[in-house]
C-alpha positions in Angstrom: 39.9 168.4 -36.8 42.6 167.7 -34.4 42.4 166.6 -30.9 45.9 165.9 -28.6 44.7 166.3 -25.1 43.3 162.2 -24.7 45.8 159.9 -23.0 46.2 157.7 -25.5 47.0 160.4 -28.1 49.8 161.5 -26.1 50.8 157.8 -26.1 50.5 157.8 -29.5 52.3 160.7 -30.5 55.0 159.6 -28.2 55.6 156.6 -29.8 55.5 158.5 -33.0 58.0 160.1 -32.0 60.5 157.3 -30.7 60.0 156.1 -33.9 61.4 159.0 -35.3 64.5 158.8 -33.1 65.3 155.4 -34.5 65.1 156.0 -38.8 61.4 156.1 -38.6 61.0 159.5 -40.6 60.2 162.4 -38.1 62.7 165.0 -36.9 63.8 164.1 -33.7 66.2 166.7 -32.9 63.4 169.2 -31.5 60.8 167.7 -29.2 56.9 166.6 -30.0 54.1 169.2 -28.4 50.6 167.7 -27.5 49.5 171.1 -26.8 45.3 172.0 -27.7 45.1 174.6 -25.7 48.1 176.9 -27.9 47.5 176.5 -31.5 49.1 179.1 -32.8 52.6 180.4 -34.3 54.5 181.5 -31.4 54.9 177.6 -30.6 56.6 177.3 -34.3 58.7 180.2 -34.2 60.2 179.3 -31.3 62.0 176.6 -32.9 59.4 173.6 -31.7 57.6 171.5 -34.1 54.0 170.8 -33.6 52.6 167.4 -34.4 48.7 166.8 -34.6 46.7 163.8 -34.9 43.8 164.0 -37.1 40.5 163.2 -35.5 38.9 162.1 -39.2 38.9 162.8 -42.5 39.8 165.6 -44.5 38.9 164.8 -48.1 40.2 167.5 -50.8 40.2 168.0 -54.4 42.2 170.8 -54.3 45.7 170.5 -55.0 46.7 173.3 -52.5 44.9 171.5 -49.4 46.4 168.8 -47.8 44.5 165.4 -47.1 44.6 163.3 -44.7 42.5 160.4 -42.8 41.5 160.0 -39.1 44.5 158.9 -37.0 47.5 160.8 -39.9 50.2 162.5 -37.2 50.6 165.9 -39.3 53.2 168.5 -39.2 51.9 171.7 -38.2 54.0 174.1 -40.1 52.1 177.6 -40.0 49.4 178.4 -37.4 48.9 181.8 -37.9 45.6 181.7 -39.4 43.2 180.4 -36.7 41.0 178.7 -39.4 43.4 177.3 -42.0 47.1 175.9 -41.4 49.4 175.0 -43.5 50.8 171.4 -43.0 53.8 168.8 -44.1 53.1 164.8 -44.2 56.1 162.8 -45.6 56.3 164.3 -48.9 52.9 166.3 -49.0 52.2 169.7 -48.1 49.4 172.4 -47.8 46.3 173.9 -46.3 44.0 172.2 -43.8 40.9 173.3 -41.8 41.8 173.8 -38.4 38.5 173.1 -37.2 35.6 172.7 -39.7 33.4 170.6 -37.5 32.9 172.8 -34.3 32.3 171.8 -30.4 31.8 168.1 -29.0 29.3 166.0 -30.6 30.8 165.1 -33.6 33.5 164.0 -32.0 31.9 162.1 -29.7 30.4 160.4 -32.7 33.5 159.2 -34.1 34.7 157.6 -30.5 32.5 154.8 -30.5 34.5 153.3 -28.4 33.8 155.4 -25.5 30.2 156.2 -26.5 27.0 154.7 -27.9 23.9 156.4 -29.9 21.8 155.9 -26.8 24.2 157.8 -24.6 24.4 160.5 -27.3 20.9 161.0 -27.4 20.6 161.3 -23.9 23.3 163.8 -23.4 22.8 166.0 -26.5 19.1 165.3 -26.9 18.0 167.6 -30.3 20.7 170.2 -29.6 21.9 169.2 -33.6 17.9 170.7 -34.5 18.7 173.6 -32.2 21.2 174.3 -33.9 20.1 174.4 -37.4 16.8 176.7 -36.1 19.0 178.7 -34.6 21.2 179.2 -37.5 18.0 180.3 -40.0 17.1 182.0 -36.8 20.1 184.5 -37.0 20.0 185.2 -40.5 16.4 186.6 -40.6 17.3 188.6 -37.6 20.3 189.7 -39.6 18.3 190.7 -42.3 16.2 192.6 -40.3 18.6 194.5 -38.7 20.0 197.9 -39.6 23.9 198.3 -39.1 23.2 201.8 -39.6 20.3 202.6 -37.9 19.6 200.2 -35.2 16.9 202.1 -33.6 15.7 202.1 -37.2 15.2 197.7 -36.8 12.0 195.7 -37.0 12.8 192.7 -35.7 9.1 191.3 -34.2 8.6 189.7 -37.3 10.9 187.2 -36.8 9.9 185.9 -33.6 6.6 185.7 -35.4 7.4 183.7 -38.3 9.7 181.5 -36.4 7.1 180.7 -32.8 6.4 177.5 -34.0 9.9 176.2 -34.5 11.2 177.5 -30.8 8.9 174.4 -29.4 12.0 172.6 -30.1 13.2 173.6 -27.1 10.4 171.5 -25.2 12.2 168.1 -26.1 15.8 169.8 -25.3 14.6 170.9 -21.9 12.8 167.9 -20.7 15.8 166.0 -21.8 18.5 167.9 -20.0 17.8 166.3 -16.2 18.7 163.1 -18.1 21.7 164.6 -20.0 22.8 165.7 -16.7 22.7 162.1 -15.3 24.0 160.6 -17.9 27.2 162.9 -17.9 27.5 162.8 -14.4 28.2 158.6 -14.4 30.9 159.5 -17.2 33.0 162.3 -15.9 33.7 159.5 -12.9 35.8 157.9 -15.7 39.3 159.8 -16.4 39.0 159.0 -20.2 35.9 161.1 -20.6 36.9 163.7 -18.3 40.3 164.0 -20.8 38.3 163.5 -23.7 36.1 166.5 -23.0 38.4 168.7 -21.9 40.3 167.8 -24.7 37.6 169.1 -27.0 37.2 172.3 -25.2 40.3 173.3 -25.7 40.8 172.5 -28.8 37.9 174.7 -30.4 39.4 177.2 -27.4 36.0 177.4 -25.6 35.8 179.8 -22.6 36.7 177.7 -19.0 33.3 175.9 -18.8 32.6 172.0 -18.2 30.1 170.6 -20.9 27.0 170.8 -18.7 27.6 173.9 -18.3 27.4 174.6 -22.1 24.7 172.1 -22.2 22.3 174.3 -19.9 22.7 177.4 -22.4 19.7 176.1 -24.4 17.4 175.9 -21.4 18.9 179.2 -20.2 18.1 180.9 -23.4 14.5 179.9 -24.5 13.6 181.3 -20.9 15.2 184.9 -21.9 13.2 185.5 -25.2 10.5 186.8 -23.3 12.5 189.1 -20.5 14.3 190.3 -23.2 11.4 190.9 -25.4 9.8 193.0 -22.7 12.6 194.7 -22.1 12.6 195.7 -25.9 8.8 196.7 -25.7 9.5 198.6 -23.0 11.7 201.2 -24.8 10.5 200.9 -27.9 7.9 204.0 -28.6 4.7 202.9 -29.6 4.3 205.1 -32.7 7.3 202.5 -33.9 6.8 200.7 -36.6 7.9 197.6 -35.1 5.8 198.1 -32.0 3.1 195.7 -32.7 4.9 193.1 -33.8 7.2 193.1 -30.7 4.3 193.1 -28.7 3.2 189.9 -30.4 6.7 188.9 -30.1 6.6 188.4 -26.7 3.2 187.3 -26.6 4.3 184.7 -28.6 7.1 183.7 -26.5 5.0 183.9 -23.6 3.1 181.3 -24.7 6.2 179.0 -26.0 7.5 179.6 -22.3 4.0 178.3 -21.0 4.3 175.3 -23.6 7.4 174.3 -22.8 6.2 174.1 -18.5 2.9 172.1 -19.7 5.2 169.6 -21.5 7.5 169.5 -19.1 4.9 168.9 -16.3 3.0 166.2 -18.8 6.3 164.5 -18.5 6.4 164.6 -14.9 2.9 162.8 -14.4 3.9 159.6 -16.6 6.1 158.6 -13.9 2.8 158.8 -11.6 1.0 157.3 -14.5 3.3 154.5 -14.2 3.4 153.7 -10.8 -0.7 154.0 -10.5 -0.7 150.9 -13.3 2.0 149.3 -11.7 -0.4 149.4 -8.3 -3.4 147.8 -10.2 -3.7 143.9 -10.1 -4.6 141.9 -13.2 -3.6 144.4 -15.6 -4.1 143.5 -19.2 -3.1 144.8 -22.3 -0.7 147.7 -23.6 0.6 150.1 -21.3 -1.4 153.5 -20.5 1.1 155.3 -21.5 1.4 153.6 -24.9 -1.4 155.9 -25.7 -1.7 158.4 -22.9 -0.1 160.5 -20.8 -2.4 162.9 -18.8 -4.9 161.8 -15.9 -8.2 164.2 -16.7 -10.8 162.8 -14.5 -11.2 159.6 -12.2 -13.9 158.7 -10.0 -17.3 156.4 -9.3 -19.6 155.0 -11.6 -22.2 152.5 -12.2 -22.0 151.0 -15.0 -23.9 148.9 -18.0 -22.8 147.5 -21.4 -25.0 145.7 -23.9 -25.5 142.3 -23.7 -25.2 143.0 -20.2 -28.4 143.2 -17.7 -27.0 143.7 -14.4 -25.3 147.3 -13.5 -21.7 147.3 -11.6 -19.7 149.6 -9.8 -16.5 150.6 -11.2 -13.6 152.9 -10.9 -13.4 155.0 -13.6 -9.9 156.8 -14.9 -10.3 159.1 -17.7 -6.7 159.5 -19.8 -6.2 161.3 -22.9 -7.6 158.4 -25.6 -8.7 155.9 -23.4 -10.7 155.4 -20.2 -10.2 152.5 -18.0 -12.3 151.3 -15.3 -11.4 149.0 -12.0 -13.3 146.8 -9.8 -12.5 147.7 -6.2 -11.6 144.5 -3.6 -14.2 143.5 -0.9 -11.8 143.5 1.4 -9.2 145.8 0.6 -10.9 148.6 -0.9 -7.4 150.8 -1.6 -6.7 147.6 -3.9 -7.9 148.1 -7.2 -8.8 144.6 -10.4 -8.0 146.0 -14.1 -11.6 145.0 -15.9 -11.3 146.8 -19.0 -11.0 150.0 -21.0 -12.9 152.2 -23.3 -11.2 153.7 -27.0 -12.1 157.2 -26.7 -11.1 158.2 -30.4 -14.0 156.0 -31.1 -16.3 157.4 -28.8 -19.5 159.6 -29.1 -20.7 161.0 -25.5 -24.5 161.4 -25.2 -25.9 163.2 -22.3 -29.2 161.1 -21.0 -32.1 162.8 -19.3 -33.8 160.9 -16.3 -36.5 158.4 -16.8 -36.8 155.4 -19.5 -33.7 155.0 -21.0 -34.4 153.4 -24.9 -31.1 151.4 -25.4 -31.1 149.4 -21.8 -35.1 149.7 -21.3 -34.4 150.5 -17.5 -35.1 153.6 -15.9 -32.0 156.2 -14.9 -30.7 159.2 -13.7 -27.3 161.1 -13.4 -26.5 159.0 -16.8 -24.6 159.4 -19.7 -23.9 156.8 -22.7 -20.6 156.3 -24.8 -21.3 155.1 -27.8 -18.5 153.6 -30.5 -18.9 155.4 -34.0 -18.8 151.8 -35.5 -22.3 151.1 -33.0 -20.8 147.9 -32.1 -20.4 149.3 -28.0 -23.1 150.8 -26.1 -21.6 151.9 -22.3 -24.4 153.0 -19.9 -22.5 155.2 -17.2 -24.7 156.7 -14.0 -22.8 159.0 -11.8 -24.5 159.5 -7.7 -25.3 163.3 -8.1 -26.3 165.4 -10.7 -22.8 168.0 -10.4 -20.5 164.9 -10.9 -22.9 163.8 -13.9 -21.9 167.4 -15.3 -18.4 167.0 -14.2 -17.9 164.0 -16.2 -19.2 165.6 -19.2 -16.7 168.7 -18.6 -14.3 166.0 -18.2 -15.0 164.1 -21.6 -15.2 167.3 -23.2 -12.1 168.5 -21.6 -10.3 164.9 -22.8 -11.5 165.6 -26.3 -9.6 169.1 -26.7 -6.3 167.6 -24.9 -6.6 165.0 -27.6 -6.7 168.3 -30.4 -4.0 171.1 -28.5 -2.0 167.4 -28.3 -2.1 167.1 -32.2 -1.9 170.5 -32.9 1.3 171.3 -30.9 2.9 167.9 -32.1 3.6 166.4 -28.5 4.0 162.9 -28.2 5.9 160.6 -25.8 8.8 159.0 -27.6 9.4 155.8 -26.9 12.8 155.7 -24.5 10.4 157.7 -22.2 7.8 155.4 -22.3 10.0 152.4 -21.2 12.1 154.7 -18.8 9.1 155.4 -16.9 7.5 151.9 -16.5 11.2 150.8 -16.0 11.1 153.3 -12.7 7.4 152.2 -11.9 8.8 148.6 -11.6 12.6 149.5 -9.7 9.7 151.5 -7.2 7.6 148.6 -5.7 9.1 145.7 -3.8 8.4 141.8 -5.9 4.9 140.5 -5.0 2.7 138.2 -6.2 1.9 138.0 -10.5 -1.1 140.4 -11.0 -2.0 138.0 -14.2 -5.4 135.3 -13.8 -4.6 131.8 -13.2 -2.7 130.5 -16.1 -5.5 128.0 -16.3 -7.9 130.3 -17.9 -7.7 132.1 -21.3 -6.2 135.5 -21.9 -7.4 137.9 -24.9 -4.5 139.8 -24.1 -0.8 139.5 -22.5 -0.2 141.1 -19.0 2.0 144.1 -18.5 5.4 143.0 -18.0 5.7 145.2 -14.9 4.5 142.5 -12.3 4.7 143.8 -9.4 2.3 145.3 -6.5 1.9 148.5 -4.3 -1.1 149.4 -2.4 -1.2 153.5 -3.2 -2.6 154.6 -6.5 0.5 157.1 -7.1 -1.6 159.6 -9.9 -2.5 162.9 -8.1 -4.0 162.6 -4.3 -5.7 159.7 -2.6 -8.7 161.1 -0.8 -11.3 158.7 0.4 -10.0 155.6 -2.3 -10.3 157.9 -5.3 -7.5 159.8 -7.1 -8.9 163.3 -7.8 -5.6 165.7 -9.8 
């Protein structure tokens, strides 16, 4: 509740305390401590007084509390009890809550002076969600634990019933670079390296900097299953809890493994970024406005109704969408957006060789994409028969990302989105606009990224194709 250890407090309190020397109310014959770091009653008994500026609020209905708002100098006249104190203000007295709101965030909250929501995101990231799991967390462990009998626990259960909620973890972690950055720019300010300090101290938090406290969530998710084996591995198998440890860390196993995919998913949409940023004449919404894993690219010929002549198009194959590329005559590293293809709307159908219906032509290696409202027929023809096959492994393959995506709740949020298309544009020197000749007509607006780079940037260039 109380925090002395920021410059300006101490400025504050000692102009509290001049006041006090002329009339203005405090005792001035014994001198003012701004101490955080020794709360407690040997600096009243020695014949000190301790003031303390409230941080915010304490609102009370009971008549032996003492209230007080955000910024009130109190008198700190018992400290003995390290969670309630018992303190004077002009001609009010009683019991107030050393510390009911714990640690740094909320603090950080109230300072919005030195900080804004967006920088609290990014340092803290879900951290407030950890905690709350974590809380539930305990008490069914708690539950499940005998006092009296420990060897006696069964403990599996929990992990169980709780596997889902640990994917929490997978925002926190891919957050933390970030955090790190983020805290890095402020603790070159003296305010913010006061300020924190000043918050350690005062919930008297063992001698480490914030992100050092801020790695303990990564650090932890990664021992669940090394501790989990560990528990396995002396625990006899005629136990009763036996099984369920073993799906215990199983099951932690594979929120370990969930946690790296995300993580790398979030890796790639700073590729994703710069490949689009590389592509000349883009059109429309972002990739990764829907998208955010490269499954397949490569070379296809192909055909759409009304059409009647075949072209030959570079094909990139993203969860949700597909979008194909029309390579320069010249500069055949250089690749023209032409257009995409919703695959939440589309049916694949393998075609055998010979007469083809649809198109009346005759084909081979081909497969057609067909929109479920019929109003898009896409006649795709691959070179060899084992790419044909590889395509439909990759369609197939883009259909179940789509699902594991859903069922696992992942999504970009939108900060990351912008982030990395921010990056894809800071990344490529100012060329020419990639959008047509004002002259003609536009369905759609250009990406605001307008810039140009001559290497694709999504997995590995080997002869002008990206292959993961």
């Amino acid at each position: 509740t109380l925090c002395l250890f920021n410059e300006d407090v101490v400025v504050s309190l000692r102009d509290k305390h001049r006041e006090a020397e002329d009339g203005g109310g405090l005792p001035s014959n014994r001198p003012v401590f701004c101490c955080p770091h020794r709360y407690d009653g040997s600096l009243i008994s020695d014949g000190s007084v301790v003031y303390a500026e409230a941080l915010w609020d304490h609102v009370t209905m009971d008549d032996q509390e003492l209230g007080f708002k955000a910024g009130d100098v109190i008198e700190v006249v018992d400290a003995t009890n390290k969670e309630w104190w018992w303190g004077r203000m002009v001609d009010s007295e009683g019991w107030f809550p050393a510390s009911f709101v714990r640690g740094y965030i909320k603090q950080c909250r109230k300072r919005t002076d030195m900080f804004n929501e967006e920088q609290l995101r990014t340092i803290f990231g879900n951290i407030e969600d950890i905690y709350r799991f974590q809380r539930k967390f305990l008490k069914g462990l708690e539950k499940k634990f005998n006092k009296e009998q420990p060897h006696l626990s069964e403990i599996g259960c929990c992990f169980l019933e709780h596997q889902t909620d640990f994917q929490i973890y997978s925002e926190y972690c891919n957050n933390h670079p970030n955090a790190c950055i983020q805290l890095s720019k402020l603790m070159k300010v003296n305010k913010y390296v006061f300020f924190f300090e000043a918050c350690r101290l005062l919930q008297k938090m063992i001698d480490i900097s914030l992100d050092g406290f801020l790695l303990t969530p990564v650090q932890k998710i990664c021992k669940y299953p090394l501790q989990l084996g560990e528990l396995l591995k002396y625990t006899n198998p005629q136990h009763r809890d036996y099984k369920d440890v073993e799906a215990a860390l199983n099951a932690m196993k594979n929120v370990a493994r969930l946690i790296n995919e995300r993580k790398r998913r979030l890796e790639n949409i700073d590729k994703i970024a710069q490949w689009q940023s590389s592509i000349e004449d883009w059109e429309g919404e972002d990739v990764l406005s829907r998208s955010s894993e490269l499954i397949f690219s490569g070379e296809l010929t192909k055909l759409s109704q009304p059409q009647t002549k075949s072209q030959q198009r570079m094909f990139f194959l993203f969860d949700h969408q597909m979008v194909f590329c029309k390579k320069d005559l010249l500069r055949r590293d250089m690749l023209y957006y032409k257009g995409r293809v919703d695959m939440d709307h589309m049916e694949v159908v393998d075609v055998e060789d010979g007469k083809e219906k649809d198109f009346n032509i005759s084909v081979k290696n081909a497969v057609k994409l067909r929109s479920t409202s019929g109003d898009q027929l896409h006649l795709l023809s691959a070179k060899k028969p084992e790419l044909k096959e590889r395509w439909i492994r990759a369609f197939n393959d883009e259909r179940r990302q789509v699902q594991h995506d859903r069922d696992t709740g992942f999504s970009l949020t939108e900060v990351q989105k912008k982030q990395a298309m921010l990056n894809a544009c800071k990344s490529h020197p100012a060329g020419k606009p990639k959008g047509r000749n004002p002259q003609e007509p536009q369905e759609h607006q250009p990406s605001e990224c307008g810039y140009t780079s001559k290497t694709y940037g999504v997995g590995s260039v080997t002869n002008n194709t990206i292959t993961k």
